[in-house]
mmCIF file of the N, C-alpha and C atoms, coordinates in Angstrom:
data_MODEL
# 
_entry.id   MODEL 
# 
loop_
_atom_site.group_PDB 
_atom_site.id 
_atom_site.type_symbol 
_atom_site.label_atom_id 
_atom_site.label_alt_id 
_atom_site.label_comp_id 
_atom_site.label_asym_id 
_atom_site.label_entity_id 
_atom_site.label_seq_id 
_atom_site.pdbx_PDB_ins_code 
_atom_site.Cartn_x 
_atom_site.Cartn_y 
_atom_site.Cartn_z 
_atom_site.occupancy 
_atom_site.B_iso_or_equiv 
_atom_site.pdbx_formal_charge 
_atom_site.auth_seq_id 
_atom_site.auth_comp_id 
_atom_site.auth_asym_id 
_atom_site.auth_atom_id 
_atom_site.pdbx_PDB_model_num 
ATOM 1   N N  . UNK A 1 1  ? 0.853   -1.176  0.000  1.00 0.00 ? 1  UNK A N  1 
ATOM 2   C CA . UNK A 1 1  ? 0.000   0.000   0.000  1.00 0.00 ? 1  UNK A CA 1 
ATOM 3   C C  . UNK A 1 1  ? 0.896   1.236   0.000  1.00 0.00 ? 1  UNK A C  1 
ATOM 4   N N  . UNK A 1 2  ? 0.707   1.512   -0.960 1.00 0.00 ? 2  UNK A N  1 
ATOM 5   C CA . UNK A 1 2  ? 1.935   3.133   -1.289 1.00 0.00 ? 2  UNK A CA 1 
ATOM 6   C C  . UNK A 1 2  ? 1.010   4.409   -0.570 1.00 0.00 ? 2  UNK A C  1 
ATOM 7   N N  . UNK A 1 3  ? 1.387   5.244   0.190  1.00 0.00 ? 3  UNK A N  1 
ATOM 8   C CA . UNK A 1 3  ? 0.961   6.188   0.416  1.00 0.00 ? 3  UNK A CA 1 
ATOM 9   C C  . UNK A 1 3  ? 1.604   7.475   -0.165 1.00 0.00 ? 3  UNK A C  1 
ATOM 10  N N  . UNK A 1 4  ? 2.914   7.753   -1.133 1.00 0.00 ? 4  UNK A N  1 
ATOM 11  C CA . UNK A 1 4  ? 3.685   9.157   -1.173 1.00 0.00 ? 4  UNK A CA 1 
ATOM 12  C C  . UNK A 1 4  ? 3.642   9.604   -0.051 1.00 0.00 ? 4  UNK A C  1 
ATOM 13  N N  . UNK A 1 5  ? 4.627   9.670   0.748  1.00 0.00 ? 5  UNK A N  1 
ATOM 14  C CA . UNK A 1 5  ? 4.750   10.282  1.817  1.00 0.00 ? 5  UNK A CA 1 
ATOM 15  C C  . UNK A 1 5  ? 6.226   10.636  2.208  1.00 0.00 ? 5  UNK A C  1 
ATOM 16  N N  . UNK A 1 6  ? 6.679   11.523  1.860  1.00 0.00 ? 6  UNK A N  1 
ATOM 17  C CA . UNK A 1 6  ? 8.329   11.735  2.095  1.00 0.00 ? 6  UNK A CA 1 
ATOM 18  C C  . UNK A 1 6  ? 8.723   11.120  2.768  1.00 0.00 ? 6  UNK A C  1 
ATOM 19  N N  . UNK A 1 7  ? 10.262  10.532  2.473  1.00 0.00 ? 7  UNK A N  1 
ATOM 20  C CA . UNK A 1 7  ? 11.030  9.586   3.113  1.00 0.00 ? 7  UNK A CA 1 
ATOM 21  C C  . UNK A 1 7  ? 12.216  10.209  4.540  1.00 0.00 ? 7  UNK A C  1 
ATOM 22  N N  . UNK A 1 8  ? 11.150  10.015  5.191  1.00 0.00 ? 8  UNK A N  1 
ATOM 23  C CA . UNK A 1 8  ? 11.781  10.883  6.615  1.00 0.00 ? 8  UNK A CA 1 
ATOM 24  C C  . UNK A 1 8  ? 11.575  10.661  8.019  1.00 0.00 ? 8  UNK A C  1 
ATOM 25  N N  . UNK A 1 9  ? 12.983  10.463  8.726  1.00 0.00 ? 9  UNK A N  1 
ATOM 26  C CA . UNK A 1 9  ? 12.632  8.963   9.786  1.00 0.00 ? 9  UNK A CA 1 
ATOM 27  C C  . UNK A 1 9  ? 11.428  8.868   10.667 1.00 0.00 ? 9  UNK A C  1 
ATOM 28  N N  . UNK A 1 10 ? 10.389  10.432  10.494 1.00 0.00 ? 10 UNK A N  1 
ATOM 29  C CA . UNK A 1 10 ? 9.194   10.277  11.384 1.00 0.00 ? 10 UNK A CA 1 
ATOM 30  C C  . UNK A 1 10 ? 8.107   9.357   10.460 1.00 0.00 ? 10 UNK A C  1 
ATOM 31  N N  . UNK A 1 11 ? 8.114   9.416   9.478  1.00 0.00 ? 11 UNK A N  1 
ATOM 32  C CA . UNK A 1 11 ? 7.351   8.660   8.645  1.00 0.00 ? 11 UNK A CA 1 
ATOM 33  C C  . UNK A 1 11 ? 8.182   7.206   8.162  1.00 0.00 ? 11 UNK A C  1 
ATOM 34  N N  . UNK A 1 12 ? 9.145   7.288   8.438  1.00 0.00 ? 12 UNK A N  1 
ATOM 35  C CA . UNK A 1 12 ? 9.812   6.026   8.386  1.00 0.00 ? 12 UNK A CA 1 
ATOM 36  C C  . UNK A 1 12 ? 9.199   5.494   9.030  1.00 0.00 ? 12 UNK A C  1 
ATOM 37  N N  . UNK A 1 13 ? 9.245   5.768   10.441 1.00 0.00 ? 13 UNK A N  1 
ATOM 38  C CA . UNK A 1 13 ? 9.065   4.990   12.053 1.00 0.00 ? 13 UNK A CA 1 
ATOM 39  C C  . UNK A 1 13 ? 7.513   4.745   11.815 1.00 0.00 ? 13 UNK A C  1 
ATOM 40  N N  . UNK A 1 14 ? 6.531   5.529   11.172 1.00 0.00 ? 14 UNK A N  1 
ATOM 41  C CA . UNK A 1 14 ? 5.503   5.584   11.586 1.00 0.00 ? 14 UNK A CA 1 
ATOM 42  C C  . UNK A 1 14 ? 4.813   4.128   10.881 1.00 0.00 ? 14 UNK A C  1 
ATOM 43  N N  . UNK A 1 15 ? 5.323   4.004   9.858  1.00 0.00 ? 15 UNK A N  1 
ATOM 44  C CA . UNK A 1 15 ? 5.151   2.664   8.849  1.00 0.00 ? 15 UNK A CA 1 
ATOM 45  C C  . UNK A 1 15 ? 5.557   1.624   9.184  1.00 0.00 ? 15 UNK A C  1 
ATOM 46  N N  . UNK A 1 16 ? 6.765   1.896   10.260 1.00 0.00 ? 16 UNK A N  1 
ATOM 47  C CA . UNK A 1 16 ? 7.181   0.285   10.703 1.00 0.00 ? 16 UNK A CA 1 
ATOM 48  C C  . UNK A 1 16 ? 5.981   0.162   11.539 1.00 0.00 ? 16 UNK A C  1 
ATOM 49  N N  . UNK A 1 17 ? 5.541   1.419   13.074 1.00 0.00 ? 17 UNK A N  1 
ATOM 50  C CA . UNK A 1 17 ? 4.962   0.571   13.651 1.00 0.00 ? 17 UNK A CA 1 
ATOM 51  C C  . UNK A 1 17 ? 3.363   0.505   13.664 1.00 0.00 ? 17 UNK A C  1 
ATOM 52  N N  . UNK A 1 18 ? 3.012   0.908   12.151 1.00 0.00 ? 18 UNK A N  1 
ATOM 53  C CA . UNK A 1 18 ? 2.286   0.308   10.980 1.00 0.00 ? 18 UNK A CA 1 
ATOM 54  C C  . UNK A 1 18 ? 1.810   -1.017  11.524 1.00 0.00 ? 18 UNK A C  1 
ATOM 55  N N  . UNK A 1 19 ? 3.060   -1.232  10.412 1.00 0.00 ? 19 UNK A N  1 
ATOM 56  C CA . UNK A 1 19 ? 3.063   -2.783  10.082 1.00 0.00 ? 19 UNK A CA 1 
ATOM 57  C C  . UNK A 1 19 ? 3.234   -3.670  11.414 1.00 0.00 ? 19 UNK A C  1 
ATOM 58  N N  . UNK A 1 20 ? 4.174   -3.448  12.381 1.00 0.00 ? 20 UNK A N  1 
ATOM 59  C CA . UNK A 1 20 ? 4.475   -4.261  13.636 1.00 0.00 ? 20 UNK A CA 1 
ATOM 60  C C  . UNK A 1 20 ? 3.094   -4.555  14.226 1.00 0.00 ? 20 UNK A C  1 
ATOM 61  N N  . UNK A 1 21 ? 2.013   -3.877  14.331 1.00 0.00 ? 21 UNK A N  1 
ATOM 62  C CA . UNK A 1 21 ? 0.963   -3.607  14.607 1.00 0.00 ? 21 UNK A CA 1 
ATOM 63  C C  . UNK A 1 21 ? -0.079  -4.603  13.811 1.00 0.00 ? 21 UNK A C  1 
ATOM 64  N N  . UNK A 1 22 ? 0.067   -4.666  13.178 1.00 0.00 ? 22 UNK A N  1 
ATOM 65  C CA . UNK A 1 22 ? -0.469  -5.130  11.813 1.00 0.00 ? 22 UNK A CA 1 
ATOM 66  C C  . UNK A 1 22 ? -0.218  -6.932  12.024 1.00 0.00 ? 22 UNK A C  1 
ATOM 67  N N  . UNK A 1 23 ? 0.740   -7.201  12.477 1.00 0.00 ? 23 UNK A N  1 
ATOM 68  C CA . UNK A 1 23 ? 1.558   -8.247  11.675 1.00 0.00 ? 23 UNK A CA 1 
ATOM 69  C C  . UNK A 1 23 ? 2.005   -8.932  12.903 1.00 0.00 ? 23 UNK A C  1 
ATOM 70  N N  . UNK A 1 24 ? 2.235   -8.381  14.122 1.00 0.00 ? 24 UNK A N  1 
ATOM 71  C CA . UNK A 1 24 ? 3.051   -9.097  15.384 1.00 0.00 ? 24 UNK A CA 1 
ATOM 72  C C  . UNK A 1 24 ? 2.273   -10.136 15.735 1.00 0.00 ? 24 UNK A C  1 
ATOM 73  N N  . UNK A 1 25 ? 3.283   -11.205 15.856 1.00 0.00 ? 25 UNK A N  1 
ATOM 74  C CA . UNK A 1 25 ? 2.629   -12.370 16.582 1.00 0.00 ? 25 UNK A CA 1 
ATOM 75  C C  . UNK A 1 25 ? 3.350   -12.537 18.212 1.00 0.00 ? 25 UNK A C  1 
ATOM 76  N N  . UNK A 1 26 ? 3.259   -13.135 19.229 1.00 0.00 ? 26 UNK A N  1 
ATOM 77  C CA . UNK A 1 26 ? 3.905   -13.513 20.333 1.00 0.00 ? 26 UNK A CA 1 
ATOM 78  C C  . UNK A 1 26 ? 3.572   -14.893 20.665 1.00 0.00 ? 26 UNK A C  1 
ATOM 79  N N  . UNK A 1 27 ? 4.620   -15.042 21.461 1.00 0.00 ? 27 UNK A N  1 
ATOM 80  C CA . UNK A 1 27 ? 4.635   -16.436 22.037 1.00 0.00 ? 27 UNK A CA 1 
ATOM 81  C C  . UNK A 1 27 ? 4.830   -16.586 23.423 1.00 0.00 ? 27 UNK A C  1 
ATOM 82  N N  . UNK A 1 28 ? 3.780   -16.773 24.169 1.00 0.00 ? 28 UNK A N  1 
ATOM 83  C CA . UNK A 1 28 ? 4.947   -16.955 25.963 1.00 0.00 ? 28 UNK A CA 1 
ATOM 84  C C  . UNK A 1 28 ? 3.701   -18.022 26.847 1.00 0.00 ? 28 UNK A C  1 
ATOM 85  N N  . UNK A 1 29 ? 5.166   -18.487 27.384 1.00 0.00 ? 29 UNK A N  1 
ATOM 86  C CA . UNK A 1 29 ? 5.822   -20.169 27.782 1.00 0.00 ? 29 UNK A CA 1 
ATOM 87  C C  . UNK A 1 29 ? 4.979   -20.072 29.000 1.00 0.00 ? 29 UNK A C  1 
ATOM 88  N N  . UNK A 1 30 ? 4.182   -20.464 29.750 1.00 0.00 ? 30 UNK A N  1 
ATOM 89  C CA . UNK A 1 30 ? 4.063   -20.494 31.047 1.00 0.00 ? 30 UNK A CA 1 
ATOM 90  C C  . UNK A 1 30 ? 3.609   -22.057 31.348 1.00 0.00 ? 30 UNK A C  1 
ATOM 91  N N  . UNK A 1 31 ? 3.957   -22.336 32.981 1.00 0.00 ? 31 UNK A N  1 
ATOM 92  C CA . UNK A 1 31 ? 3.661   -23.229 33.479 1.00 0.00 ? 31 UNK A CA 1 
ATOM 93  C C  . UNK A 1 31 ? 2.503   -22.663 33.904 1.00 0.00 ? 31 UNK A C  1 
ATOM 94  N N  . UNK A 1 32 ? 1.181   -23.983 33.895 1.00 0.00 ? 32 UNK A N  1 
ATOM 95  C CA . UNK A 1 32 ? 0.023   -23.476 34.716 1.00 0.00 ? 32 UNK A CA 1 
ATOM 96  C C  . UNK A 1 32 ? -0.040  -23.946 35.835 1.00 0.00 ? 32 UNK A C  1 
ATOM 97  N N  . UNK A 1 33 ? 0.575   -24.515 36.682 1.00 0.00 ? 33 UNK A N  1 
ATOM 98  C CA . UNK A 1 33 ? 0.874   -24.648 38.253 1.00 0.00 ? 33 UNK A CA 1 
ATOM 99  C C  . UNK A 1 33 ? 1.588   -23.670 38.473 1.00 0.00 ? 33 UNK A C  1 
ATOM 100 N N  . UNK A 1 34 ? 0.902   -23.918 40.031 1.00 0.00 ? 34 UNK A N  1 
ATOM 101 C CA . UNK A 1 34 ? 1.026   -23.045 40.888 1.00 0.00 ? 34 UNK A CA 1 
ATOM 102 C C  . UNK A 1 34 ? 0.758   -21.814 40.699 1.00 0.00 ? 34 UNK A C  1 
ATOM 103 N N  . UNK A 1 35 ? 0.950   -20.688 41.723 1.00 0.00 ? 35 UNK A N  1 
ATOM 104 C CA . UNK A 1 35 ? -0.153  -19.895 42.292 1.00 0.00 ? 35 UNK A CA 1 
ATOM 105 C C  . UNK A 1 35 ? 0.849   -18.421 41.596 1.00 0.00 ? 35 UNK A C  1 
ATOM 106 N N  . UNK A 1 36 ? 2.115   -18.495 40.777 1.00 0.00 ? 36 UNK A N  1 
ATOM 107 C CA . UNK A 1 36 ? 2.368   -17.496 39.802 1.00 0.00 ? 36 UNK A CA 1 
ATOM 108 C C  . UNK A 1 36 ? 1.386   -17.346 38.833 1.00 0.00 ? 36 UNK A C  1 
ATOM 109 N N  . UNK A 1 37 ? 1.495   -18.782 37.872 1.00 0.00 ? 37 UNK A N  1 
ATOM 110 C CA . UNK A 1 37 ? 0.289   -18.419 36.801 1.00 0.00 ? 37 UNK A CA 1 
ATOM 111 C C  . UNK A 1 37 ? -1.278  -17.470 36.806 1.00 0.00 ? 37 UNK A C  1 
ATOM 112 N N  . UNK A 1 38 ? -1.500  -17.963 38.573 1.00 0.00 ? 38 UNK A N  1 
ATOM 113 C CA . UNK A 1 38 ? -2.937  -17.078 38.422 1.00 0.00 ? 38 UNK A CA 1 
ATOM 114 C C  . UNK A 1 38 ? -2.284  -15.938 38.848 1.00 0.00 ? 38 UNK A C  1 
ATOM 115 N N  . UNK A 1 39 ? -1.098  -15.639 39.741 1.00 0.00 ? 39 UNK A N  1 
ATOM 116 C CA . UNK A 1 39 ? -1.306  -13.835 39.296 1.00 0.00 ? 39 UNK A CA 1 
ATOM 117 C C  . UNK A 1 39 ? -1.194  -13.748 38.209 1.00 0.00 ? 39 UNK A C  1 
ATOM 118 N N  . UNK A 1 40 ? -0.326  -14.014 37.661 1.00 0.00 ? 40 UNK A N  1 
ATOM 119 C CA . UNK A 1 40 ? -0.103  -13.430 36.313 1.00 0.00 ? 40 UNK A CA 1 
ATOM 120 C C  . UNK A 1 40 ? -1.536  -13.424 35.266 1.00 0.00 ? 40 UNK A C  1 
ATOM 121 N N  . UNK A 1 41 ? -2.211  -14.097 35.291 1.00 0.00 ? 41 UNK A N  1 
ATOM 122 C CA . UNK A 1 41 ? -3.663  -13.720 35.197 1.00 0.00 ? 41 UNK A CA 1 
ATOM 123 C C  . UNK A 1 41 ? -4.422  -13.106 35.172 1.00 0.00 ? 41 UNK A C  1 
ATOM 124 N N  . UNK A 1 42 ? -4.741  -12.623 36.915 1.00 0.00 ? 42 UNK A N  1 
ATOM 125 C CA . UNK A 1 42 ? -4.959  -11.570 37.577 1.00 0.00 ? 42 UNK A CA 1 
ATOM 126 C C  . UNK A 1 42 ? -4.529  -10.307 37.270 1.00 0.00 ? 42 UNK A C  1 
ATOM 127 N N  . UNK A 1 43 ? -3.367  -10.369 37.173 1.00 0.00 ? 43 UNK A N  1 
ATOM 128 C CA . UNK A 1 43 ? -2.611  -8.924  36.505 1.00 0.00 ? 43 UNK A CA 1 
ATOM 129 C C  . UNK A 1 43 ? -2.806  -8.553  35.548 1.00 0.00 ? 43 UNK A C  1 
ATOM 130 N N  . UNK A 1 44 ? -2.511  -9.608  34.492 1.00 0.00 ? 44 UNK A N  1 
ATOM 131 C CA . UNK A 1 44 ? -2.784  -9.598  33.079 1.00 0.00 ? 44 UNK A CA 1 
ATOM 132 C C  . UNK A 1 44 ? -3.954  -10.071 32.348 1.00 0.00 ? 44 UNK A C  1 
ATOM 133 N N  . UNK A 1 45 ? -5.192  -9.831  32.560 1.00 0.00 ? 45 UNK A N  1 
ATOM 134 C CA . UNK A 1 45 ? -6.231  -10.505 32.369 1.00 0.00 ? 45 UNK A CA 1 
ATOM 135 C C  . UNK A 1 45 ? -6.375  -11.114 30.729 1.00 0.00 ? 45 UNK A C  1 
ATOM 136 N N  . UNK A 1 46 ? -5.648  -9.823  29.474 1.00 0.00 ? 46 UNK A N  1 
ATOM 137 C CA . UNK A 1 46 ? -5.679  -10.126 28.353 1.00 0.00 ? 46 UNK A CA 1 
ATOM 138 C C  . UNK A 1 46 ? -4.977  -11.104 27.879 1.00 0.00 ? 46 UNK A C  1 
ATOM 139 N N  . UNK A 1 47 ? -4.294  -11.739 28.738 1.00 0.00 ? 47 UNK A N  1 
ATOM 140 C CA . UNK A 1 47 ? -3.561  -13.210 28.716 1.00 0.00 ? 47 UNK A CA 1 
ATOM 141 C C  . UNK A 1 47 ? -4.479  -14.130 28.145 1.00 0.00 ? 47 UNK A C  1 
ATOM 142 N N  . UNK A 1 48 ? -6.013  -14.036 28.706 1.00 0.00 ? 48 UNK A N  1 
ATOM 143 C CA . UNK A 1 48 ? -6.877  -15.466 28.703 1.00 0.00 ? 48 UNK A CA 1 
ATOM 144 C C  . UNK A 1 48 ? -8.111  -14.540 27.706 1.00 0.00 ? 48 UNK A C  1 
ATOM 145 N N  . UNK A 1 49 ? -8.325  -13.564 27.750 1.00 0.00 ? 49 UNK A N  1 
ATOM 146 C CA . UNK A 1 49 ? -9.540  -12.904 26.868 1.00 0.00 ? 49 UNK A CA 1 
ATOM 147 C C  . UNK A 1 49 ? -8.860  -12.220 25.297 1.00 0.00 ? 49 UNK A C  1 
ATOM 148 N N  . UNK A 1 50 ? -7.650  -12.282 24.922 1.00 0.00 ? 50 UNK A N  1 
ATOM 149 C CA . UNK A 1 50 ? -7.239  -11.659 23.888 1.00 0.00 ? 50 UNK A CA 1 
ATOM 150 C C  . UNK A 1 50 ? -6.103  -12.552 23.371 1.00 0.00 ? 50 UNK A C  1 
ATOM 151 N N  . UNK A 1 51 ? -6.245  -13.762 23.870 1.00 0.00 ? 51 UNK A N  1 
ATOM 152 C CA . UNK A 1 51 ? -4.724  -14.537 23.562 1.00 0.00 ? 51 UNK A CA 1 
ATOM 153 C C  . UNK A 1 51 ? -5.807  -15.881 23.092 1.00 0.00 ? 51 UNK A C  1 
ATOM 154 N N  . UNK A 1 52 ? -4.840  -17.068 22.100 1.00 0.00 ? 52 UNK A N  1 
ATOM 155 C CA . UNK A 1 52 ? -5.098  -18.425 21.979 1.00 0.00 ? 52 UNK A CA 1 
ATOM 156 C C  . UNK A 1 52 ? -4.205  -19.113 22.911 1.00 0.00 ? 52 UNK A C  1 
ATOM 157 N N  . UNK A 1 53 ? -4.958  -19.799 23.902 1.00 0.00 ? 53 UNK A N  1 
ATOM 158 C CA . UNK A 1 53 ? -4.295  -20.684 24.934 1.00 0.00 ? 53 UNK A CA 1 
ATOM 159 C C  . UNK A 1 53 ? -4.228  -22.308 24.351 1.00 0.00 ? 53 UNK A C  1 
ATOM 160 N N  . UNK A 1 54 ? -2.839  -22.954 24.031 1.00 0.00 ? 54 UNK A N  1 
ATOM 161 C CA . UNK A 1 54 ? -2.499  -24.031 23.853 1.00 0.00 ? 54 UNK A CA 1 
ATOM 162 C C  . UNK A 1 54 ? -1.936  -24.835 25.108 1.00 0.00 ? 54 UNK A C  1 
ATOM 163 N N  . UNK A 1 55 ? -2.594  -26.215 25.264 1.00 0.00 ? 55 UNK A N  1 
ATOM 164 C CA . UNK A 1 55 ? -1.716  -26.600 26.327 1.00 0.00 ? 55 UNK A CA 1 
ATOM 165 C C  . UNK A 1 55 ? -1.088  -27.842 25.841 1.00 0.00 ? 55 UNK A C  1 
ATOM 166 N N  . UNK A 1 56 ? 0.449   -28.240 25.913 1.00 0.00 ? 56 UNK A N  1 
ATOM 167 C CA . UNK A 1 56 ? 0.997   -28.948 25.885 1.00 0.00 ? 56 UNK A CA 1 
ATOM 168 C C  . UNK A 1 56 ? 1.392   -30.234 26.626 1.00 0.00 ? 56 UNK A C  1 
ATOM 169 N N  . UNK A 1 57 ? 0.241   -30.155 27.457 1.00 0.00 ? 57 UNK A N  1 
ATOM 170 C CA . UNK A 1 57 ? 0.958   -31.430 28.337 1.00 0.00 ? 57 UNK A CA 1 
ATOM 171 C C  . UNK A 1 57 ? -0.520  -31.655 29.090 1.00 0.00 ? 57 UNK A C  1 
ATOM 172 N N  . UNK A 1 58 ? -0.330  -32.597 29.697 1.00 0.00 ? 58 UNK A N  1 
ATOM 173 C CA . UNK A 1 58 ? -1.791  -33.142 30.448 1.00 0.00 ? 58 UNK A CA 1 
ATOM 174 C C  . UNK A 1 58 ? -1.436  -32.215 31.276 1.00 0.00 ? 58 UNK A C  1 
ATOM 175 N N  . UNK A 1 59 ? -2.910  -32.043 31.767 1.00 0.00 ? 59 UNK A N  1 
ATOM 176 C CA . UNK A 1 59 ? -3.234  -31.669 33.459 1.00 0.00 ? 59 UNK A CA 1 
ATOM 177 C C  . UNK A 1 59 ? -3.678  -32.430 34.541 1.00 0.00 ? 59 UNK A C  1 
ATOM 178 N N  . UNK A 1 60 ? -2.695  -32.246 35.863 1.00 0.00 ? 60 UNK A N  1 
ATOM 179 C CA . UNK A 1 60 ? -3.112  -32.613 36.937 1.00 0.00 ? 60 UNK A CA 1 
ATOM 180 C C  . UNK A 1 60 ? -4.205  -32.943 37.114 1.00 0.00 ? 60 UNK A C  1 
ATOM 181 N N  . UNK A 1 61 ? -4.921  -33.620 37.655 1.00 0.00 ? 61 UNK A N  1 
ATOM 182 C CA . UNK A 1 61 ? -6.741  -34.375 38.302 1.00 0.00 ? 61 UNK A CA 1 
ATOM 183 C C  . UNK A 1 61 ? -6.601  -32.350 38.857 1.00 0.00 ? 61 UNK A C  1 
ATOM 184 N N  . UNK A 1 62 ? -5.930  -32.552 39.983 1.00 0.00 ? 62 UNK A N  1 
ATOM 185 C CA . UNK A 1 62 ? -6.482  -31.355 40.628 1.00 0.00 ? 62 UNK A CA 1 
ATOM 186 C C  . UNK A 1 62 ? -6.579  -30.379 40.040 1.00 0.00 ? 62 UNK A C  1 
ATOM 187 N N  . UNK A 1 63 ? -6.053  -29.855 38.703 1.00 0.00 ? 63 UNK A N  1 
ATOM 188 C CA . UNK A 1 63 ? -6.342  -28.912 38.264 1.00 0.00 ? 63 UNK A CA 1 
ATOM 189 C C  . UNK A 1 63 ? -7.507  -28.877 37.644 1.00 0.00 ? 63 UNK A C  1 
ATOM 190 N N  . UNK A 1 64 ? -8.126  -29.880 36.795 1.00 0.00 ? 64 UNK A N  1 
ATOM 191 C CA . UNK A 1 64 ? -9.020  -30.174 36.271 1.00 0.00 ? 64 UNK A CA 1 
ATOM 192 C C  . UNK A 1 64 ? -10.260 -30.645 37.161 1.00 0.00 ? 64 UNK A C  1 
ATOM 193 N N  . UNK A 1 65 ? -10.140 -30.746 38.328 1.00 0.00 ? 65 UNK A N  1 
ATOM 194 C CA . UNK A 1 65 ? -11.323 -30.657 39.231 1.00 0.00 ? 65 UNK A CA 1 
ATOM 195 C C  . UNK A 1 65 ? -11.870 -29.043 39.455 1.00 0.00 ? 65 UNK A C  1 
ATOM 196 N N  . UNK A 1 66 ? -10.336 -28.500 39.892 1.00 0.00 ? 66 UNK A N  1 
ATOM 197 C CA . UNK A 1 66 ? -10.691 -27.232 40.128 1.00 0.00 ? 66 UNK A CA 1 
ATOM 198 C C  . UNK A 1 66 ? -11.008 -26.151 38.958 1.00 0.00 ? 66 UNK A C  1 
ATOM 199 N N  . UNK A 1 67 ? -11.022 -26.224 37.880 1.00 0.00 ? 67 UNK A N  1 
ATOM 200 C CA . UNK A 1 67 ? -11.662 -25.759 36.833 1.00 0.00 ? 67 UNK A CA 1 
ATOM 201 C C  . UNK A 1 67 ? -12.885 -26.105 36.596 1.00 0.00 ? 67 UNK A C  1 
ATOM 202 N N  . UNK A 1 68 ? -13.053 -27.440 37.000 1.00 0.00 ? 68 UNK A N  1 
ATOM 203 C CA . UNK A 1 68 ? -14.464 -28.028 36.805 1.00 0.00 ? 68 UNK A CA 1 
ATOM 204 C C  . UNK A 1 68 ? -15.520 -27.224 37.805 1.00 0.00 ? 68 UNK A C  1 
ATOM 205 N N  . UNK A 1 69 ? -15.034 -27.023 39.318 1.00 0.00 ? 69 UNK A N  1 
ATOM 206 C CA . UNK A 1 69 ? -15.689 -26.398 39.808 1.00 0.00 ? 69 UNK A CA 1 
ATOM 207 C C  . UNK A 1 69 ? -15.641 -25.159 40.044 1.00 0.00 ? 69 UNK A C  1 
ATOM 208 N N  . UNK A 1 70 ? -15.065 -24.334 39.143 1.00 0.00 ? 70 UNK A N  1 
ATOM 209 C CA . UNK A 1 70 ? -15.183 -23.436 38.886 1.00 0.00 ? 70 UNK A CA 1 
ATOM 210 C C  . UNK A 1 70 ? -14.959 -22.185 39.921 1.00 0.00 ? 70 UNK A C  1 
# 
């Protein structure tokens, strides 16, 4: 998408973070035991409402009780 827009590092910058915006993906690692993960939760709520959560490994009975009951 061409806009003409003089080549000048405020409009440089402004196109990268354009695109970074546009285009960024992330990745982050967490263990879901123990009682870090739910702050970090807590803190970060867009962790679980704005993110795809994959889990790699079984879960504990107890964790899966305690999700169950909510």
């Amino acid at each position: 998408m061409e806009k003409n827009l003089a080549v000048i590092p405020l409009n440089m910058f402004s196109q990268y973070l354009t695109r970074l915006q546009k285009n960024i993906h992330m990745i982050i690692a967490m263990s879901p035991l123990g009682e870090i993960f739910r702050q970090r939760l807590r803190q970060f709520p867009s962790l679980v409402t704005c993110c795809t959560l994959d889990w790699f490994s079984e879960w504990p009975e107890e964790a899966l009780l305690g999700v169950g009951k909510g």
